[in-house]
C-alpha positions in Angstrom: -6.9 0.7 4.7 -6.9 1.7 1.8 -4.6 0.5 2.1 -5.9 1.1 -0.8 -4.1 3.7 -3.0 -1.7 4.1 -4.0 7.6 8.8 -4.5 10.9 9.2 -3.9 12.2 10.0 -0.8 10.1 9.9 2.7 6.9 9.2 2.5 1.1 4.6 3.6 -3.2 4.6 0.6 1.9 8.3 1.1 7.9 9.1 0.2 10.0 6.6 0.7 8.9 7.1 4.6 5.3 7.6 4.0 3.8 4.9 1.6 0.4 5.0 1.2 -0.6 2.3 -0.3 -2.7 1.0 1.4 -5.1 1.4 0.9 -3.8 2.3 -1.9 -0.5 3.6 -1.5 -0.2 6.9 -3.0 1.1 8.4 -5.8 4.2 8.0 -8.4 7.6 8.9 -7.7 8.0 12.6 -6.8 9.8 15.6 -5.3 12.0 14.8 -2.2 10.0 15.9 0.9 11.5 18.6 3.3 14.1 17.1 5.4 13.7 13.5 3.9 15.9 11.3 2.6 15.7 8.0 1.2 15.3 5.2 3.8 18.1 2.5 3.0 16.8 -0.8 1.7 17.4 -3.8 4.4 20.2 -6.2 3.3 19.0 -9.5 3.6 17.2 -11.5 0.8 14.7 -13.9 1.8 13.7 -14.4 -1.5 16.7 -15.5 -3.4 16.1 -19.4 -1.7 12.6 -19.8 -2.9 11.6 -22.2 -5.4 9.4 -23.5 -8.3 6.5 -25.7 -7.0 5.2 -27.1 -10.0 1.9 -28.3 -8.9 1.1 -24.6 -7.9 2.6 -23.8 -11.0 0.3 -26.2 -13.0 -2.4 -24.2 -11.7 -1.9 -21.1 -14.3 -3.7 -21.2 -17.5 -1.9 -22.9 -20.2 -0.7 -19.5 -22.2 1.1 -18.2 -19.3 2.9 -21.7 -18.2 3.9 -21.1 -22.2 4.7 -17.7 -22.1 6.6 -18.1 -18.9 5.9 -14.0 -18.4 3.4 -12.2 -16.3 2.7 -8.5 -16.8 3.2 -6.3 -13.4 1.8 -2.5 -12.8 3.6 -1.6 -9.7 2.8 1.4 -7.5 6.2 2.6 -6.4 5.6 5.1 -3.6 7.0 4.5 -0.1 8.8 2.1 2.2 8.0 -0.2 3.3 5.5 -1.1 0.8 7.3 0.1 -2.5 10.2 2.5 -3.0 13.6 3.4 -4.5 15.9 3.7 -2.3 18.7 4.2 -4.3 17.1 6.9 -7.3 14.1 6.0 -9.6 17.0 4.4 -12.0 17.7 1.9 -9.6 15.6 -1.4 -8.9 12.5 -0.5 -6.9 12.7 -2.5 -3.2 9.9 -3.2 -0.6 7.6 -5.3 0.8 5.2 -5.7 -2.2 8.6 -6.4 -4.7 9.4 -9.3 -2.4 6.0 -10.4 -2.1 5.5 -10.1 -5.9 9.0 -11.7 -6.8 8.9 -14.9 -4.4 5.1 -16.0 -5.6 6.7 -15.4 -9.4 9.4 -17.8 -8.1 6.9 -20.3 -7.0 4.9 -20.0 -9.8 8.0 -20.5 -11.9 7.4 -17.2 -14.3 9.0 -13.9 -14.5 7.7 -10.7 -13.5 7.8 -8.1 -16.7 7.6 -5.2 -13.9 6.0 -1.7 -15.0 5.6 1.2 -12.7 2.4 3.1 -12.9 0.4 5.5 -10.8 -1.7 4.0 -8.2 -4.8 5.2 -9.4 -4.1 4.2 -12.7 -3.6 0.5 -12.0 -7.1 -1.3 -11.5 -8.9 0.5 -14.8 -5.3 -0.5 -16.4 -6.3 -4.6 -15.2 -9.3 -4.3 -16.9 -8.5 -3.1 -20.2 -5.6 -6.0 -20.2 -2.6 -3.9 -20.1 -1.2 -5.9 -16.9 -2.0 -9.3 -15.6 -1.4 -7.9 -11.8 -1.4 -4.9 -10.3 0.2 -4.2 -6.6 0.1 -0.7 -4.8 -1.4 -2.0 -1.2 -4.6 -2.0 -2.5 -7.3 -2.4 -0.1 -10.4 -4.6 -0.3 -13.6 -2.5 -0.5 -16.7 -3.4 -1.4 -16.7 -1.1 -4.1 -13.1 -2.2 -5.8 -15.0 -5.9 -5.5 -16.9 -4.6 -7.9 -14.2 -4.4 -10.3 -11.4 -6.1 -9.7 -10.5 -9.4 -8.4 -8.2 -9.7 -5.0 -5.5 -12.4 -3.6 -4.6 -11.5 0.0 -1.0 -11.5 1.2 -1.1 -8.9 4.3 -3.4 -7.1 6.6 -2.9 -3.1 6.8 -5.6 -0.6 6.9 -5.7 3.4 7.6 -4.1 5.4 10.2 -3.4 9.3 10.7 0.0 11.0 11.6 0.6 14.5 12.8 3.8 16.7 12.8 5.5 16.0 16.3 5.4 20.0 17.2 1.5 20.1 16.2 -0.8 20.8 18.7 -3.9 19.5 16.4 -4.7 16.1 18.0 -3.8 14.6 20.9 -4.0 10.8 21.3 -5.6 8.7 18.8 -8.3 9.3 16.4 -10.8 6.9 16.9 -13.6 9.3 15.3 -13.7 11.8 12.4 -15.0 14.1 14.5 -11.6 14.7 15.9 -10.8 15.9 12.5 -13.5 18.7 13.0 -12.0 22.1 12.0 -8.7 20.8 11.0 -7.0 20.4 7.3 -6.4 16.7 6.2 -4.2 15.5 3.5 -4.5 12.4 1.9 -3.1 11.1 -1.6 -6.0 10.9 -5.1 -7.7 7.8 -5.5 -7.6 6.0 -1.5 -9.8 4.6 0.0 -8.4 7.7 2.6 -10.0 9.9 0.2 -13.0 7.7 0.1 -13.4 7.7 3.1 -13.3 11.4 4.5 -15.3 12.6 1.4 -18.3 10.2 2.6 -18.2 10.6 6.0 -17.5 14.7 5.7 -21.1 15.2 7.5 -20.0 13.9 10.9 -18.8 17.0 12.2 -21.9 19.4 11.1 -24.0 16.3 12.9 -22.1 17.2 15.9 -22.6 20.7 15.3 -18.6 21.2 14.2 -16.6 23.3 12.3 -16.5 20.4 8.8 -13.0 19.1 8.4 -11.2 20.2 5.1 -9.4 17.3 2.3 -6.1 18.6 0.8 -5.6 15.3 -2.1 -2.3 15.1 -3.3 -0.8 13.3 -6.4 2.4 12.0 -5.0 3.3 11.1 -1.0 6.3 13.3 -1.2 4.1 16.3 -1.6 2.0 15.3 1.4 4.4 14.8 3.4 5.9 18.1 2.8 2.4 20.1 3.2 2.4 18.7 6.6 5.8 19.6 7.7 5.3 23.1 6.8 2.1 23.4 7.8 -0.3 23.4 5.4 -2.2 20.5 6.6 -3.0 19.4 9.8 -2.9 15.9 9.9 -1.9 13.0 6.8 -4.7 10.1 6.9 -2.5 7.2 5.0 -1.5 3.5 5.5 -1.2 2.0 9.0 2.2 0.5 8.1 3.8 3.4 6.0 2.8 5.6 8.3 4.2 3.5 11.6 7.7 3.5 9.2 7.5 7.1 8.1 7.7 8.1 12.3 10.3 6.0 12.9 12.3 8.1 10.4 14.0 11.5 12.7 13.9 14.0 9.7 10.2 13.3 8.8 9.1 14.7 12.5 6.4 12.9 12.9 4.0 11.3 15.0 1.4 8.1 14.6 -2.2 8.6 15.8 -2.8 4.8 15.8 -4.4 2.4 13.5 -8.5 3.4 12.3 -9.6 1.1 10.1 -8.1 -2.0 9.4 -8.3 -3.3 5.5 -7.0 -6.6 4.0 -4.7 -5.6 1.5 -4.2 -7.9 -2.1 -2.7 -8.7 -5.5 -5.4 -7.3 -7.9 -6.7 -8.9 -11.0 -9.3 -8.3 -13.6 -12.4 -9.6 -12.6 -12.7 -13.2 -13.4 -8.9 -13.3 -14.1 -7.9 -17.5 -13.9 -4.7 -16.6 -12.0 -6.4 -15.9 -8.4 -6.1 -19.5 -7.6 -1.9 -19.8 -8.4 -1.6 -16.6 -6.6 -3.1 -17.7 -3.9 -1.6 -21.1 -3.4 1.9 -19.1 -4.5 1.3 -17.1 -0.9 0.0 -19.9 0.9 3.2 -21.9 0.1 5.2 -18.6 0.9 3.1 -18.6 4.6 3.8 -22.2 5.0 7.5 -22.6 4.4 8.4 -19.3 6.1 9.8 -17.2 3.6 6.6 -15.0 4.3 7.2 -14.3 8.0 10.8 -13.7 6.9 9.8 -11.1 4.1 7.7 -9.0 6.6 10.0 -9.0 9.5 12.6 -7.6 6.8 10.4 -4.8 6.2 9.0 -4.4 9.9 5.6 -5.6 9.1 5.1 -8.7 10.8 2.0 -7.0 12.8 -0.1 -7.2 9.7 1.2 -10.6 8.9 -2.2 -13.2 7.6 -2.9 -16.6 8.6 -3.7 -17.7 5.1 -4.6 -15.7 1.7 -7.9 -15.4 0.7 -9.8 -14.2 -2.8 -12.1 -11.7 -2.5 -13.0 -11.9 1.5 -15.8 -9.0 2.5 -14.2 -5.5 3.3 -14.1 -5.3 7.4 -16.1 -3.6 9.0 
């Protein structure tokens, strides 16, 4: 899902309405998308009653239970993963800002919270410069590489079209359906990852090769599609279900492709996987965690249990 990858207004690995992330979410705050505006936040606050379990917390390392701080890069791109749904000088909201603020809670420390691009976030873990990095990053085999992952929700990729576009009917269940047609996706996915290494399917089935439009922010994809410079938006399963619920973005989900279990990411061999994941067990266990995700109309994606570094599906 790629869920991997990582924008103001609308927009999945993809606006407001798309969000990328999955995948890796896409992209930084950008340009409003044609027609879009900013989705508003939902009220209620499941957060605000969670507490401090010290035994979790006693599983940090001694200089952060002493510091009391943890360093955050945050992918802010689209509902309902992350967005700003009141201006980019307003506090960020979204599924991964709950997520991220009620395991701080449990683990008693406070989030020092620093946006950043989505593809800059995992080198950015392992030079140091955060402790954490959310964006709905997607577990690959190839991010296990690098980077350390603690579980909170189950995502994956998906594809949308514009309602009016007569490019695919039904859902994509094979690239080959892409055959011919213009795809945008957002820089640094596992979407883009994945229609670069599978772009010989069509020529196999002696068709026209799809073409990859990559895009910086979700905004801009978004807007590409509605005007018709792209066919077809491969993002987040999630962002892009929200992003069709929303009447000014005009469009339509293709269904769900590949499903990707989406994590906190550390540097590899960071000693704060086990906290984290005890922080989002706890959060599963006394229900704040069901409650966060049916705030943000996610409970389809909703884990059993967080895991560190599980195998990418397949």
């Amino acid at each position: 899902m790629n869920l991997r990858r990582t924008v103001s207004a609308l927009g999945l690995a993809l606006l407001p309405v798309l969000a990328l992330t999955a995948c890796g979410s896409g992209g930084t705050t950008g340009t409003t998308a044609v027609g879009a505006q900013a989705s508003p936040a939902p009220t209620d606050d499941p957060v605000a009653a969670v507490r401090k379990v010290d035994s979790i917390a006693a599983l940090l390392p001694a200089d952060v239970r002493k510091s009391g701080t943890l360093r955050i890069g945050s992918s802010v791109g689209a509902p309902p993963s992350a967005y700003y749904p009141n201006g980019s000088d307003k506090a960020p909201a979204g599924q991964d800002i709950d997520l991220a603020d009620a395991v701080a809670k449990v683990l008693g420390v406070r989030l020092e919270r620093q946006e950043a691009s989505f593809e800059s976030i995992l080198p950015a873990l392992g030079s140091g410069k955060f402790d954490v990095g959310t964006g709905n990053f997607g577990v690959t085999t190839e991010r296990l590489k690098r980077v350390d992952f603690v579980t909170y929700i189950n995502d994956g990729q998906g594809f949308a079209v514009r309602k009016d576009s007569p490019a695919i009917e039904g859902k994509v269940t094979d690239l080959t359906q892409l055959c011919g047609l213009t795809v945008g996706t957002n820089a640094g996915t596992t979407f883009e990852a994945t229609l670069e290494a599978e772009k010989g399917v069509c020529a196999k089935a002696g068709k026209k090769p799809y073409d990859v439009k990559v895009y910086s922010e979700n905004a801009a994809s978004l807007t590409a599609l509605q005007q018709g410079r792209i066919d077809v938006i491969m993002s987040t399963i999630n962002g892009l279900r929200h992003q069709a619920s929303q009447p000014a973005s005009r469009t339509a989900f293709l269904g769900e492709y590949h499903r990707l279990d989406v994590g906190f990411a550390f540097q590899k061999g960071s000693p704060l996987t086990k906290a984290f994941q005890a922080a989002v067990n706890e959060l599963i266990e006394n229900g704040t965690y069901a409650r966060i995700l049916d705030k943000w109309g996610t409970s389809a994606s909703a884990i059993d249990a967080s895991r560190i570094n599980p195998p990418e599906h397949r």
